[in-house]
C-alpha positions in Angstrom: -106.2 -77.2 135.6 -102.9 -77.8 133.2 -103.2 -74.9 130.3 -101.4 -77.9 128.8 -104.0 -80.7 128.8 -104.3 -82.6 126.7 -106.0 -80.8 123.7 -107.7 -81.5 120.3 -106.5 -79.8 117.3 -109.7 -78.6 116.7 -109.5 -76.8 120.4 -106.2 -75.9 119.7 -107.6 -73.5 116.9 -110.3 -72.5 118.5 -108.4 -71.2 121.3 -105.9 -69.1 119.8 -108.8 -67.6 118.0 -110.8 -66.9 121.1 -107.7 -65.5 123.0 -107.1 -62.5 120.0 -111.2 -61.9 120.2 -111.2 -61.8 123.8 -108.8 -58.8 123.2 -109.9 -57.2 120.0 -113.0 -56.7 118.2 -112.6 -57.4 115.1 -112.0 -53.6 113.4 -109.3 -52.7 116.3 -106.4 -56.5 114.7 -103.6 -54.2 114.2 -103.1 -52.2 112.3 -106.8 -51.2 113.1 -109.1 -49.8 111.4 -107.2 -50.9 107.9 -107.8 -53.4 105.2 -105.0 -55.1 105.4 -103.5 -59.1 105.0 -102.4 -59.5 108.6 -106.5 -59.4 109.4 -106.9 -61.1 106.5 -104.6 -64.0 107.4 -106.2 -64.3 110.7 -109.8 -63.9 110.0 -109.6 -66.2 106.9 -108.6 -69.1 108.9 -111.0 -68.3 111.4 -113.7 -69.0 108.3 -112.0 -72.3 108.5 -112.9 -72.5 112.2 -116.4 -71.5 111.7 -116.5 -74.4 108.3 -115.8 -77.1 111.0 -117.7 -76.2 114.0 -120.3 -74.2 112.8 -120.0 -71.3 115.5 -121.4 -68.5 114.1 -119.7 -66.3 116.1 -116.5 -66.9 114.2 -118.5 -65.7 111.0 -119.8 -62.6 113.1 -116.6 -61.8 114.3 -115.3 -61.6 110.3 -118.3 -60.1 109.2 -118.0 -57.2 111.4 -114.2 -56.6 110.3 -115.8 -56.0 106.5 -118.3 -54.4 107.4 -116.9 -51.8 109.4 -114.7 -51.0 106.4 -116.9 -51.7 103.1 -119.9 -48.9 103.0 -123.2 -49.3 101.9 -122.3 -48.8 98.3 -119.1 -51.1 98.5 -116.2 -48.2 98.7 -113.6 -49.3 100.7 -110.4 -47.5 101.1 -106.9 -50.0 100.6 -103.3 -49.9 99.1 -103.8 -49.9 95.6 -100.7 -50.6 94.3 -99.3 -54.0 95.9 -100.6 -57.6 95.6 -101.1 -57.4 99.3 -104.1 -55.5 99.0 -105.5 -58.5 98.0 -105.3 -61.0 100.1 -108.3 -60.1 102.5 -110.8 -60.3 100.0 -110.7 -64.1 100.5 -113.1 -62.7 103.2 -115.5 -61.5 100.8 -116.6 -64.6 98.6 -118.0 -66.4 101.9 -120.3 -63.2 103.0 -121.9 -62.9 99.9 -122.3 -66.4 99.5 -123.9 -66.3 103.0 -125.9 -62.8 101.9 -126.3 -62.1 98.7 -125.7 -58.8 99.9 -123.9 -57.1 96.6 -121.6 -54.8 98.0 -118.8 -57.6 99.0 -119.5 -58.2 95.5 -118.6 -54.9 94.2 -116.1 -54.7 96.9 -114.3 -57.6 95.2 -114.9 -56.4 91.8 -112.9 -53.6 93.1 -109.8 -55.8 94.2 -109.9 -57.6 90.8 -109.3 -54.6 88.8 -106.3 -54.3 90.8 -104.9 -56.5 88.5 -105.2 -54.7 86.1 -103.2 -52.0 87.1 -100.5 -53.4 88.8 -96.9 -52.9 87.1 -95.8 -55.5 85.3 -91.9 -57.1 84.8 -91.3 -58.0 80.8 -92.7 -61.5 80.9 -96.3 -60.3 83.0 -95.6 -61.2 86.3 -96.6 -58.4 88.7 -94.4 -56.3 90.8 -95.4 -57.4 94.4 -95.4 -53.3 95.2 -95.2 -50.3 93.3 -92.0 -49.3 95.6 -90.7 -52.4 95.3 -89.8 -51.8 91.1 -89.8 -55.0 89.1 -89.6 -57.6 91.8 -91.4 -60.7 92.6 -91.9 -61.9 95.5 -93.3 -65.4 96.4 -95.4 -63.9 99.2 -97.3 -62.2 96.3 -98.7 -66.0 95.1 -100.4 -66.3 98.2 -101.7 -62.6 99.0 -103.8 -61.8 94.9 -103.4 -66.1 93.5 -106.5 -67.6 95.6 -108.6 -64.5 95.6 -108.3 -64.0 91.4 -108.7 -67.7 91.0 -111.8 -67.9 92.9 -113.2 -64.9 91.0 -112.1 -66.1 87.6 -114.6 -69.3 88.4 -117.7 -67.7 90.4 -118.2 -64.6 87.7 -116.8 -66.1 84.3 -113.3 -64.9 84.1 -111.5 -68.1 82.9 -108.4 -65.8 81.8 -107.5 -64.8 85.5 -107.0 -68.7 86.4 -104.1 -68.9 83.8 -102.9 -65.7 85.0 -102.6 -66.7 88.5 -100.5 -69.9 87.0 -98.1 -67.7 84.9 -97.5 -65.8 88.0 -96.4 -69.0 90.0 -94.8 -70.4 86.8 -92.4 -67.3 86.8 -91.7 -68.1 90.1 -90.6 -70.8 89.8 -88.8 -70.1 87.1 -86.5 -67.7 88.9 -86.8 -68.1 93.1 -86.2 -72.2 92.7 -82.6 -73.2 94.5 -81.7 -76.4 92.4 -79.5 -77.4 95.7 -81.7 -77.0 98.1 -84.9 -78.3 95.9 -86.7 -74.8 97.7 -87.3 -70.8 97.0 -85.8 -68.0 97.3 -87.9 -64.9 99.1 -88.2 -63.4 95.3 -86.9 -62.0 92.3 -85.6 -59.2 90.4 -86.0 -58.8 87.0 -83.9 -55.4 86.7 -81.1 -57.2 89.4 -81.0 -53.4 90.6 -82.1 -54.3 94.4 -79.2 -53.8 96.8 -79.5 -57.6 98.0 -79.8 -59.2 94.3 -77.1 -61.9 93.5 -76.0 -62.1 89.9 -79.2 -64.0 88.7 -81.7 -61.6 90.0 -82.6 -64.1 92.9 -82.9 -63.0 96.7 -79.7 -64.1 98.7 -81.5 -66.0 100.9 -84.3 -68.9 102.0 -87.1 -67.0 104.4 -89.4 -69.5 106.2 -92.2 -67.5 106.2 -92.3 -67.0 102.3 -91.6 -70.1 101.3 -94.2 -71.1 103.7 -96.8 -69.2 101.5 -95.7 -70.8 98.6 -95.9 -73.9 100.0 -99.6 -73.2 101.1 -100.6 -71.8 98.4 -99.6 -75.0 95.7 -102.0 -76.8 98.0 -104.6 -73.9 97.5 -104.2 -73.8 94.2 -104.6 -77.9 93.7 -108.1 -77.2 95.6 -109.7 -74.6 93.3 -108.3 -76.1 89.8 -111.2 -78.7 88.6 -109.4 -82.3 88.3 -109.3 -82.4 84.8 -107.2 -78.8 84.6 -103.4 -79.6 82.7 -101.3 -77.7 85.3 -102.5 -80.4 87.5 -99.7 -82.9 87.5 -97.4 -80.4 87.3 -98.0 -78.5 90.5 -98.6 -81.6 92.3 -95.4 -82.5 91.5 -93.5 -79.2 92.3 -95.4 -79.4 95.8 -94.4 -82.7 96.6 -90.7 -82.2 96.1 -91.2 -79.3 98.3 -92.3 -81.1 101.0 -89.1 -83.4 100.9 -87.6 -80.8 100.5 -89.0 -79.7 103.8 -88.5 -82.4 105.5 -85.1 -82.5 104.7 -84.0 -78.9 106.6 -86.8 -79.9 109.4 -84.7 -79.5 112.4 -84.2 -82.7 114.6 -84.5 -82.2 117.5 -87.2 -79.6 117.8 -89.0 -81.2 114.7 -89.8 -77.3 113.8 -87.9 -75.2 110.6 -85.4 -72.3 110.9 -86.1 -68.3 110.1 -83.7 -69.0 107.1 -84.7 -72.6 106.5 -81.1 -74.2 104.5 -79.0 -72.4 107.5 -80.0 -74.7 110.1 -76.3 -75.1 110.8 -75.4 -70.8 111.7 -75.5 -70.3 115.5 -77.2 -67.3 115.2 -80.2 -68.3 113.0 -83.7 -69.4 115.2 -86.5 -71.7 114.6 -89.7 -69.2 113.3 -93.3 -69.9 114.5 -95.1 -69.0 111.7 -93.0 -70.7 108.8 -93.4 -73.8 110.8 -97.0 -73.4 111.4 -97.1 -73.4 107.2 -95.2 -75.9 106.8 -97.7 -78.4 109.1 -100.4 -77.2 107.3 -99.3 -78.0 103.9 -97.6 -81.8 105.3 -100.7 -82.3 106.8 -103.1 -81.5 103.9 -100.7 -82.7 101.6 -101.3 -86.3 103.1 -104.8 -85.9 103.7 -105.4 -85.0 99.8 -103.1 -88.2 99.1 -100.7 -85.9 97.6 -97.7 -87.7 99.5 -98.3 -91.1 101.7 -99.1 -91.9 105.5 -95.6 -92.1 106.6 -95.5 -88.7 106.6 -98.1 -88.6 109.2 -95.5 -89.3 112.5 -93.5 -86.5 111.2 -96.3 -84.0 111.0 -97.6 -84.7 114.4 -94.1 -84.4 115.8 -94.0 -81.1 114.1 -97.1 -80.4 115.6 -96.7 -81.5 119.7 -93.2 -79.6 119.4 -94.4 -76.6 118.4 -97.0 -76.4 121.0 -94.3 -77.1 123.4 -92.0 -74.9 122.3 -93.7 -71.9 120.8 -97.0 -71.8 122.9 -97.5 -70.2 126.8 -100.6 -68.8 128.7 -101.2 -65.3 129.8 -102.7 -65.0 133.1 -106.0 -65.3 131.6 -105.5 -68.6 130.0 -105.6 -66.7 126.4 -103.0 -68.6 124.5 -99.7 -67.0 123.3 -97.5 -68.1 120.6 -94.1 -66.7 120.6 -91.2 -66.3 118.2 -93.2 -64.9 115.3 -90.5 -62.9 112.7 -93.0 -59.9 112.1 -93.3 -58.4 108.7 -90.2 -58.2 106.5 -88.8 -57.4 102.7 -86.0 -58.9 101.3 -82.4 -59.0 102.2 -79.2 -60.3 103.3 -79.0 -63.1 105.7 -77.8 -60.4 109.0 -81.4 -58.7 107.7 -83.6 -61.8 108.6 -81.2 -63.2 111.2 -81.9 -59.2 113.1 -86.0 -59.1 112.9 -88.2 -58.7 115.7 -89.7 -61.4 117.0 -93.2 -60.8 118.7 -96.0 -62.6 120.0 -99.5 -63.6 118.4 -98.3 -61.4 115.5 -101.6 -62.2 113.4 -99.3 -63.8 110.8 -98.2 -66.8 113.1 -101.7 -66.6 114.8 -103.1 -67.2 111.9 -100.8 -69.5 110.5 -101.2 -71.7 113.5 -104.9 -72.3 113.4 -104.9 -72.9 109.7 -102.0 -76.1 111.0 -104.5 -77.1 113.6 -107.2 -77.5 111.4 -105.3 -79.4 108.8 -104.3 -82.1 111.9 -107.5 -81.8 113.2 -109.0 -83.3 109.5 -105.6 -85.5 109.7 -107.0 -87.2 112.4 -110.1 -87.8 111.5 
C-alpha cells in the first residue's frame, strides 16, 4: 500500500501524532522529563485531535505528560524567568475541566504569577527571557498570550486580557516592516543586542516567528467575546498579514521561506514549520470568514505541496516531516540561513497537525 494514498486531513493529523507516540511516551518528547513548549506545542494540538475525534487516548497520552511532572500538591519544577515557561499550561485548562482535579489548577495559578515577575521594558511589555535583557520577541505572544487570556476569563482576572493586548500592541508597534506589511523576529528596547539595527528591530523576517504571531491573532480573535473593542483592530492587522503572506508564498512550491521576504537569496530554504503556521492560520482565517473563499485553492495548494515535499515514511510507516529549523534566537540573516534542520522536531510536528486540522474543518 502507497504511504502516499490518498489521505484525509483529519488522518493526516492523526498520523503524525501516532508515529511520535509509537516512539515516546509522553514524559520521554525531548527534552524529557521537562516542562517545556516543544511538548507543549505538540501535545496541545493533539487536544485538538482528541476535540475532533474523540479518542481518548490522545487525552491519555497528554494527561500522563502533566502528570508525571505536576505532584499531588501541584509543585512542578519550570524556567521561571522566560515567557516560554508558559506556553504548556494551555495543557492544564482542559484536564481540570475534564477533572476537577485542583492541582492543574494550582499548577496554573503557578504559571500566572509568572507574570508577575517577569522583567519588564519601560512601556510593560515583558522581556521574552531574563538573559535575553529588554527584548521582545514575537514568539513570546504565542508561548504566555493564550494561556493568561484564558485564565483572565475562567477565574475573574479581566486585567490579564488587556495585558496580553498591550503585549501584542507593542509588538506591533516596533517588529512591523511597513515594506513588507510583516514582522520582524523582535525587539530591543535598549538597541544593545549585537544584531539590533538602528530602530531596535531584529535584522531579519524568521518564518517560524512570524508564524506564531500569525497564529496567535487567530487565537486571540477566538477567546475575545464579540462585542470586545480590539476586535476590528486585530482582525484587521491579521488579514493584511495573510496578504502579506500570500504575497512571499513561493510559487512553485506553494510553501514560505526560513527568512520569508528573501525568497530571491540562493542560499535561503523553504522551513516546514513556518509553513505549517501559515496553513493553519489561511485556513482558519477563511473558515471564521475573516478573509473570502478564494483563498481556499491557495491553502490547499499549500497543503498537498507540503505533504509532497516535506513528508517521507520510516520503515515503519511512522510519518516523517523533514526540514524543520530547530530552536533559534535572533540574529543576522548567515544566523538563520546556518540552523539545523531536523526531523519531526516537535515544533513542526506540532505545527503540522494544528494545519491539518484547520483543512480538515476547511473541508467540511
Amino acid at each position: 500500500m502507497n504511504a502516499f494514498q490518498e489521505k484525509t486531513a483529519l488522518e493526516w493529523a492523526e498520523l503524525a501524532c501516532r508515529s511520535l507516540m509509537n516512539k515516546y511516551d509522553s514524559i520521554e518528547l525531548p527534552p524529557k522529563n521537562r516542562w517545556h513548549y516543544h511538548q507543549g506545542v505538540f501535545l496541545w494540538s493533539m487536544l485538538d485531535v482528541w476535540e475532533h475525534t474523540d479518542n481518548n487516548d490522545y487525552y491519555q497520552y497528554v494527561k500522563r505528560y502533566v502528570d508525571g511532572l505536576i505532584d499531588a500538591s501541584g509543585n512542578f519544577l519550570f524556567a521561571r524567568g522566560e515567557l516560554d515557561a508558559i506556553q504548556a499550561g494551555l495543557l492544564l485548562f482542559p484536564l481540570y475541566k475534564e477533572t476537577n482535579d485542583k492541582r492543574y489548577f494550582i499548577a496554573a495559578s503557578k504559571l500566572r504569577h509568572l507574570l508577575n515577575t517577569l522583567n519588564q521594558t519601560k512601556e510593560g511589555g515583558f522581556w521574552h527571557k531574563d538573559h535575553y535583557p529588554y527584548q521582545m520577541w514575537l514568539d513570546g505572544l504565542y508561548m504566555a498570550g493564550p494561556f493568561a487570556i484564558q485564565y483572565g476569563q475562567w477565574y475573574g482576572e479581566p486585567g490579564l486580557v488587556e495585558l496580553v493586548l498591550k503585549q501584542e500592541q507593542l509588538m506591533r508597534k516596533y517588529t512591523k516592516d511597513v515594506k513588507s506589511g510583516l514582522y520582524y523576529h523582535g525587539y530591543d528596547e535598549s538597541k544593545s543586542a549585537i544584531w539590533a539595527t538602528e530602530a531596535g528591530h531584529a535584522p531579519e523576517i524568521w518564518g517560524r516567528a512570524l508564524g506564531w504571531y500569525a497564529m496567535v491573532l487567530t487565537l486571540f480573535l477566538d477567546l475575545l467575546p464579540n462585542d470586545h473593542s480590539e476586535r476590528p483592530a486585530l482582525r484587521r492587522v491579521l488579514v493584511e498579514l495573510i496578504e502579506s503572506l500570500i504575497k512571499y508564498r513561493d510559487q512553485e512550491s506553494g510553501l514560505w521561506y526560513q527568512v520569508v521576504d528573501k525568497g530571491d537569496h540562493q542560499d535561503n530554504w523553504l522551513e516546514a514549520s513556518c509553513s505549517c503556521l501559515f496553513i493553519y492560520t489561511i485556513a482558519k482565517a477563511i473558515k471564521k470568514g475573516y478573509i473570502g473563499e478564494e483563498y481556499v485553492p491557495i491553502v490547499d495548494e499549500s497543503y498537498q505541496c507540503l505533504i509532497k515535499e516535506k513528508i517521507d515514511f520510516d520503515e515503519k510507516g511512522h510519518l516523517l516531516l523533514k526540514d524543520i529549523c530547530i530552536g533559534t534566537s535572533i540574529g543576522t540573516y548567515d544566523y538563520y540561513i546556518n540552523r539545523e534542520v531536523c526531523v519531526n522536531d516537535l515544533h513542526g510536528v506540532g505545527a503540522f497537525v494544528l494545519a491539518s486540522i484547520q483543512i480538515a474543518q476547511l473541508r467540511v
